[in-house]
C-alpha positions as CSV (number, residue, x, y, z in Angstrom):
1,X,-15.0,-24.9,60.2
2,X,-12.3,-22.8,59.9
3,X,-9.9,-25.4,61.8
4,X,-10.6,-28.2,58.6
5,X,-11.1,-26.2,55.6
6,X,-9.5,-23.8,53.8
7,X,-10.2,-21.5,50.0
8,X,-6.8,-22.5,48.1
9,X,-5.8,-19.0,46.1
10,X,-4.5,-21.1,43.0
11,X,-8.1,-21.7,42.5
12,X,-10.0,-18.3,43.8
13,X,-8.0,-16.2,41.9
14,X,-7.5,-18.1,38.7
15,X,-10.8,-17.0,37.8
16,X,-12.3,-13.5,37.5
17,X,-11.6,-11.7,40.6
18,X,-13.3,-8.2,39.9
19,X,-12.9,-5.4,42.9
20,X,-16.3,-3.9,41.3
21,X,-19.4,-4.3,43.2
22,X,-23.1,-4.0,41.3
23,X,-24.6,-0.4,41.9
24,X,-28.1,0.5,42.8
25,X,-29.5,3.1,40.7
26,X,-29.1,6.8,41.7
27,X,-32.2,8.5,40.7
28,X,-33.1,11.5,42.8
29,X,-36.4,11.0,45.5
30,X,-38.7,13.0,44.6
31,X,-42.4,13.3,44.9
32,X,-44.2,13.7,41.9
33,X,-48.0,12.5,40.7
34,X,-46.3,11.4,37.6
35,X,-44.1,9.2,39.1
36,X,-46.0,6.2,37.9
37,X,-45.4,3.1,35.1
38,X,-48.2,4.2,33.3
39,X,-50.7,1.0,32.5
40,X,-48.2,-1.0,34.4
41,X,-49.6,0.4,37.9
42,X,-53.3,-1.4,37.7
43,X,-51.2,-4.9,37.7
44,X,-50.6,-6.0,40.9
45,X,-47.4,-6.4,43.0
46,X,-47.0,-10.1,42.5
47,X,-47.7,-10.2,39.3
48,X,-45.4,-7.0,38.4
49,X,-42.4,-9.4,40.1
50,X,-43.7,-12.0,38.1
51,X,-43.2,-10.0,35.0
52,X,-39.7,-8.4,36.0
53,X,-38.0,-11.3,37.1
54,X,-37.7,-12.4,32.8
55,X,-36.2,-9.5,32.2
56,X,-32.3,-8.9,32.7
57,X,-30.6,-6.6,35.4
58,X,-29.8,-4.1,32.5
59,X,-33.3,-4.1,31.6
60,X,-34.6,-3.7,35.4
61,X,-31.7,-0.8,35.9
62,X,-33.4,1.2,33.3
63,X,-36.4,0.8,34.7
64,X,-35.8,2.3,38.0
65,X,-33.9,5.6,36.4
66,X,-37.9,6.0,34.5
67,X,-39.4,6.8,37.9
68,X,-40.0,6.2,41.8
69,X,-42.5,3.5,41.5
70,X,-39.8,1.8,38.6
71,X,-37.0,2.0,42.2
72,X,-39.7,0.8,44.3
73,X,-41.1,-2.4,42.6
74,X,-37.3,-3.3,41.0
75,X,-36.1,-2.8,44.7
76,X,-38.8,-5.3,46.1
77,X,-37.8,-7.6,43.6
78,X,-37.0,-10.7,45.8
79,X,-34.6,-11.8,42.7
80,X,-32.9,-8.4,42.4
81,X,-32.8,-7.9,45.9
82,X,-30.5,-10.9,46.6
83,X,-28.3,-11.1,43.8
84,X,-27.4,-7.4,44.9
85,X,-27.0,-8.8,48.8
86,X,-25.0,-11.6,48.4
87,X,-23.5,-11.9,44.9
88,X,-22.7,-8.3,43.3
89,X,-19.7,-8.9,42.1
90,X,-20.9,-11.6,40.2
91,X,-23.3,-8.9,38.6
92,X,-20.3,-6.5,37.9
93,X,-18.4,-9.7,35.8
94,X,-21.4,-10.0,34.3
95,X,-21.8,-6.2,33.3
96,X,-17.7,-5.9,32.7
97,X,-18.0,-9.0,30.3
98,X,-21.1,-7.4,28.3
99,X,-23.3,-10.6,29.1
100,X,-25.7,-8.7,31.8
101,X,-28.7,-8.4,29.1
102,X,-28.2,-12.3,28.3
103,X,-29.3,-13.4,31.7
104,X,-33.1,-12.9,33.6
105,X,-33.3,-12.3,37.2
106,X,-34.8,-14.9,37.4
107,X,-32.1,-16.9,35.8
108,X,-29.4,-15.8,38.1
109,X,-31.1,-16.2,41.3
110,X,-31.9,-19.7,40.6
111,X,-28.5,-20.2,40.3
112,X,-27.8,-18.6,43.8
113,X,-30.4,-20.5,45.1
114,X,-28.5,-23.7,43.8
115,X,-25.6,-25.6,45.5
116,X,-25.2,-28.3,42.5
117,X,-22.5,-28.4,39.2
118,X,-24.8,-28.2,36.5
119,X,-22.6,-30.7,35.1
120,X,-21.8,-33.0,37.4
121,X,-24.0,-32.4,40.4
122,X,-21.2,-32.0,43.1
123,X,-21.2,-28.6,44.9
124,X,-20.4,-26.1,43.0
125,X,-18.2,-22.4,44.0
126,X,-18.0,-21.1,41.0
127,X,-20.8,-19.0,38.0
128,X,-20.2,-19.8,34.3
129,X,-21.0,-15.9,32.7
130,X,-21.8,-17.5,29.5
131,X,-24.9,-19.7,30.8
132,X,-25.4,-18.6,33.6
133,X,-24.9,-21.8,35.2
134,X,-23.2,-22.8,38.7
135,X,-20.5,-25.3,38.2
136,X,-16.9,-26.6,40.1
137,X,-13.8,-26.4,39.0
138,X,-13.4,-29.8,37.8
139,X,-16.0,-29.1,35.1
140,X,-14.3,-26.0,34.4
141,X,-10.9,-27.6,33.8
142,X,-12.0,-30.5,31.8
143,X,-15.7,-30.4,30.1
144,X,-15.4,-28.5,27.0
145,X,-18.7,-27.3,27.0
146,X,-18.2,-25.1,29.2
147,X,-14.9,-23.6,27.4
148,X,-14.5,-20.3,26.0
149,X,-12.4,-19.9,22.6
150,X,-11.9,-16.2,21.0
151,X,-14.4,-15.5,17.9
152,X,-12.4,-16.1,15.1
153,X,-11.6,-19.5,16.2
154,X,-15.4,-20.4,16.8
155,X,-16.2,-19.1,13.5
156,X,-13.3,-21.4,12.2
157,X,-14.3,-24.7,14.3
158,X,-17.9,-24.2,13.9
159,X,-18.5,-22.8,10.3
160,X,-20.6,-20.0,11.8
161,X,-21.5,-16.9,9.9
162,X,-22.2,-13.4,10.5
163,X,-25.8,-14.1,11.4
164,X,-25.9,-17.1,13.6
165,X,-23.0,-15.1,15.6
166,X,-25.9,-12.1,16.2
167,X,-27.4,-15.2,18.7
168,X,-24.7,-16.4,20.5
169,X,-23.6,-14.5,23.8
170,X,-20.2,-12.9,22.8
171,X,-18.4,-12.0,26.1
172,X,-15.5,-9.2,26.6
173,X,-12.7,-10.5,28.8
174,X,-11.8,-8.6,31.7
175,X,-7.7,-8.4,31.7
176,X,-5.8,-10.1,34.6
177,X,-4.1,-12.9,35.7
178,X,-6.3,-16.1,34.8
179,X,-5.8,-20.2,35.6
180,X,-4.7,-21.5,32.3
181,X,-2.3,-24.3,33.7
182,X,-1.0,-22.0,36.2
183,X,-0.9,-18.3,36.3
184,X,-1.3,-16.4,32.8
185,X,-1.6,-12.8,32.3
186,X,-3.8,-11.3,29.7
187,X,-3.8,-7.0,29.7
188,X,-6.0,-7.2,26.5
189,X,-9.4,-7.8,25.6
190,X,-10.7,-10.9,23.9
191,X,-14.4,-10.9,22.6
192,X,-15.2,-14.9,23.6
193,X,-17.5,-17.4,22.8
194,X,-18.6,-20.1,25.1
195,X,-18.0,-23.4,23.0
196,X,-21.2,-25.5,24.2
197,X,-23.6,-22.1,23.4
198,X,-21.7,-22.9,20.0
199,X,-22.2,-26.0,19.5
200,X,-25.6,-26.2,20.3
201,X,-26.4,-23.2,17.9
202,X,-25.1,-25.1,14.8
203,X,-27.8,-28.0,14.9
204,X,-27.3,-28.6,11.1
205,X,-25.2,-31.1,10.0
206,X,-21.6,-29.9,7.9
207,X,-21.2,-33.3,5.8
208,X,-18.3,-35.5,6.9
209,X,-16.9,-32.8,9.5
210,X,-13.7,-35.2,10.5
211,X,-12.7,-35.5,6.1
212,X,-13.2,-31.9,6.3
213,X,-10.6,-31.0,9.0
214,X,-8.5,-33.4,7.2
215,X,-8.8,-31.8,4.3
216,X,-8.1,-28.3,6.4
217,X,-4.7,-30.1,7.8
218,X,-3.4,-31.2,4.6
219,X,-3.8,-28.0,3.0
220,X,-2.4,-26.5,5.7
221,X,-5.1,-24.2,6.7
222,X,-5.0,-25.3,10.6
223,X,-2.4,-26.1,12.4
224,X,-1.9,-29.4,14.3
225,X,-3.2,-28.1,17.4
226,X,-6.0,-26.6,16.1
227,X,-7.1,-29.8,14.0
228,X,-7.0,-31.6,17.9
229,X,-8.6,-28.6,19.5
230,X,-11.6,-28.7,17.1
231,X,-12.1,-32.2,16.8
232,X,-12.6,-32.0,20.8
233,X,-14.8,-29.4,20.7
234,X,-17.3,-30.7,17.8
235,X,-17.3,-34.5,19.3
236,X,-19.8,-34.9,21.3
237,X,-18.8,-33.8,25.3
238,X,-18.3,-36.5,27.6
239,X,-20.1,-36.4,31.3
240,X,-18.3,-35.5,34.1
241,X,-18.5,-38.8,35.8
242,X,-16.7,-40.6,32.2
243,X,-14.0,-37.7,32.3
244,X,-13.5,-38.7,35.8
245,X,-12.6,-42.1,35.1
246,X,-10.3,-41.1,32.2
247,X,-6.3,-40.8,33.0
248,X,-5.4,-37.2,33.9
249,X,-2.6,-37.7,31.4
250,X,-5.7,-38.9,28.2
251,X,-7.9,-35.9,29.9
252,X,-4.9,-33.3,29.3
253,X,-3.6,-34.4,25.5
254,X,-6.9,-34.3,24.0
255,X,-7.6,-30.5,24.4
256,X,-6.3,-27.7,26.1
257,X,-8.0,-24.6,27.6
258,X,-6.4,-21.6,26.9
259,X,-8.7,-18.9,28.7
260,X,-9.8,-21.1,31.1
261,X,-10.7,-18.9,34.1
262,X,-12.1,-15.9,32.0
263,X,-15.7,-16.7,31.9
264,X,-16.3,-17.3,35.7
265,X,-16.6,-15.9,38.6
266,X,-17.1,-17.5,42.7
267,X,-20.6,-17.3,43.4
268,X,-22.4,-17.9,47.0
269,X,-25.0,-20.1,47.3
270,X,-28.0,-19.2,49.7
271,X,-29.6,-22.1,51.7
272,X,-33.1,-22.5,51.9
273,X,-32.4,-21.2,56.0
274,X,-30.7,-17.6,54.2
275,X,-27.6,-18.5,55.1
276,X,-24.6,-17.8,52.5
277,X,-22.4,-20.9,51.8
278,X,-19.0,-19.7,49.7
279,X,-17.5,-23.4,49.5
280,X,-14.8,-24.8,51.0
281,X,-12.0,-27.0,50.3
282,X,-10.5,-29.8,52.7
283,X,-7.4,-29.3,54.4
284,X,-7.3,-33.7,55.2
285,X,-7.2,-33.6,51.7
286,X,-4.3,-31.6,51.0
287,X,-2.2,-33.2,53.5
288,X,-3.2,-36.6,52.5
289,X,-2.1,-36.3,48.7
290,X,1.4,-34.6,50.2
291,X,1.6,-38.1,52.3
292,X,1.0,-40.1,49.5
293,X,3.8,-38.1,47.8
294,X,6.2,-38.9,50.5
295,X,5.0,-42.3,50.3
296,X,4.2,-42.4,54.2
297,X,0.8,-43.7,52.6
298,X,-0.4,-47.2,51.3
299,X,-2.8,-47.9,48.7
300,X,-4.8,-49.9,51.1
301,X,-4.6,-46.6,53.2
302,X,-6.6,-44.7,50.6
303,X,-8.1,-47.2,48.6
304,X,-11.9,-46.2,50.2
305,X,-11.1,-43.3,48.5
306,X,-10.8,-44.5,45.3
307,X,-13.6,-45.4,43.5
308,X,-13.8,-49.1,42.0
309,X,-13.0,-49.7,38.9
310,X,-10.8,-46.9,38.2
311,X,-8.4,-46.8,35.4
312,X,-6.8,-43.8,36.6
313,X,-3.2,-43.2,39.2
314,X,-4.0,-42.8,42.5
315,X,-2.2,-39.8,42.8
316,X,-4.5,-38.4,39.9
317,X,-7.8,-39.7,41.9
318,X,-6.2,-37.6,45.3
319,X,-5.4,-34.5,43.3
320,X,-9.0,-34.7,42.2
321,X,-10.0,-34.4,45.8
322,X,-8.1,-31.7,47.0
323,X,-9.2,-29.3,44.3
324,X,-13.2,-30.8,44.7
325,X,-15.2,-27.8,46.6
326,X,-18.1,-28.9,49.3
327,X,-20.5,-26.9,51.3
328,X,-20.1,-26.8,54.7
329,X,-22.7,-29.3,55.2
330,X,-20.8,-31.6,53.1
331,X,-17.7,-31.2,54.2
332,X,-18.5,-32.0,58.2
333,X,-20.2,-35.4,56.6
334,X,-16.8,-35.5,54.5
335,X,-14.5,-35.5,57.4
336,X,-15.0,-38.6,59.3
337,X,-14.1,-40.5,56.2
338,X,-10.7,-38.2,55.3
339,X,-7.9,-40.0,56.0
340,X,-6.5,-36.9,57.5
341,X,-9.8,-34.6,58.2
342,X,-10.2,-36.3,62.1
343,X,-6.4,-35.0,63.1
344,X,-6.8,-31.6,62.0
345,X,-7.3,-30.3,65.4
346,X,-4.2,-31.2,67.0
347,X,-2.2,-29.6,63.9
348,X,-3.6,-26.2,63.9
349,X,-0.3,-24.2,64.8
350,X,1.2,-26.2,61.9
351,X,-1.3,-25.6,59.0
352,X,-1.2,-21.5,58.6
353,X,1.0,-22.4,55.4
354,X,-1.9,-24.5,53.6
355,X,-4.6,-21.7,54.3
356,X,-2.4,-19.1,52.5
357,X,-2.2,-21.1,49.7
């Protein structure tokens, strides 16, 4: 594997990239008769995992600090017990960005149980804090619902008051260095709301919304970007396989993510065999879109890759590919059809600059 694939940097570490691993509770081992969960003890064990898998890691941490039985039965928890194996950092962005209590065990290990975009059904490397949902980078860039926009701009775009905003998920960004068309620093914190949890909240209709931001525009109470960045984000989203089809140049002037990167984190996904699959990304395609640019590459070369019809550049459709993340199952059935994947192993010496990308 390691000869064809690689995990390109631009992508890893545009998102949240925490050094923080989730912590088991310390609470002292002590025998003691009262070291019991009170009525909770005549339930069996199965059903007690039933029962603590709906509640939230925060919940299930302050349950094992109450007493030894609380450590043992959170501790057996198959859904705590593997989100702290093979995903803790996603737990400490989850903790960092104040959305831990949003999200049930067993929310979060059906995620990591789960290889698919929740959007668009292709594998998927990365955990969007917000929903808890596993999704790719594609999605990330381009479907708004899964955006993130500070609070003051949400209450603006979505006429949302006070109370509604005590049900929404507000998240607290963690500061760093964050994809937003290329590398952006941001040292302070933003409390952010995930646009599609928005928009999906205010079910109500707000009259001729399109007349209203008109109206907003000409009285010069939002700015020309803001009248385009709302009107994207109350339309109705498009799926992924429309936005795919759409010109990169139609995709990019209709909205633009400024925090994109801040609500997400790479997750694992665990097989049904218990092995841990991180993603990859093909090096065939990297070296294929760099031949296209040097033009040592036909269209009839790559049109198989292509789909047909396709409105789009081709250069667009390759650049698609190269940032597209497959498992490793995937990516051995991928290879035989990269243009590039099947002469990988005679280049090795050649490639160490792609993998430190």
């Amino acid at each position: 594997m390691r000869l064809f694939a690689f995990r390109p940097r631009y992508i890893i570490n545009g998102q949240i990239t925490t050094t923080k691993v989730a912590a088991v509770a310390n609470v002292k081992r002590k025998n003691s008769p009262a070291s019991n969960l009170g009525d909770l003890d005549a339930l069996p064990l199965e059903l007690l995992h039933a029962i603590f898998a709906m509640l939230d890691f925060k919940t299930l941490s302050h349950i094992q600090r109450t007493c030894l039985r609380g450590i043992a039965v959170v501790e057996s928890l198959p859904q705590y017990r593997d989100m702290i194996e093979h995903a803790p950092k996603a737990l400490a962005a989850l903790g960092q960005t104040q959305l831990l209590r949003h999200h049930s065990a067993a929310a979060l290990h059906a995620a990591l149980l789960t290889s698919e975009c929740q959007c668009c059904g292709d594998y998927g490397p990365f955990l969007h804090l917000p929903t808890a949902r596993r999704c790719c980078f594609f999605c990330l860039e381009n479907s708004t619902q899964l955006w993130v926009i500070p609070v003051s701009q949400a209450k603006s775009c979505f006429n949302i008051t006070n109370s509604q905003l005590k049900h929404l998920p507000v998240m607290l960004s963690i500061p760093g260095a964050y994809q937003v068309r290329g590398s952006v620093s941001r040292n302070r914190k933003l409390r952010l709301i995930c646009v599609g949890t928005a928009r999906e909240l205010v079910t109500q209709e707000h009259g001729d919304f399109m007349s209203e931001l008109r109206a907003k525009r000409t009285d010069g109470r939002i700015s020309v970007k803001d009248f385009y960045q709302y009107r994207a984000f109350r339309s109705s989203p498009l799926s992924s396989s429309e936005l795919k089809l759409r010109p990169l140049s139609s995709r990019e002037n209709s909205a633009i993510d400024e925090y994109c990167g801040m609500a997400s984190v790479p997750f694992p996904h665990v097989t049904a065999s218990l092995a841990v699959d991180q993603g990859y990304w093909c090096l065939g395609c990297q070296l294929t879109l760099q031949e296209w640019y040097r033009r040592t590459l036909s269209h009839e070369d790559v049109s198989h890759l292509i789909p047909s019809p396709c409105t789009r550049r081709v250069d667009d459709q390759l650049r698609d590919l190269t940032r597209r993340a497959r498992s490793s199952a995937e990516l051995l059935e991928h290879l035989p059809q990269c243009i590039r994947g099947r002469s990988l192993e005679t280049m090795e010496p050649s490639l160490s600059c792609w993998r430190k990308m």
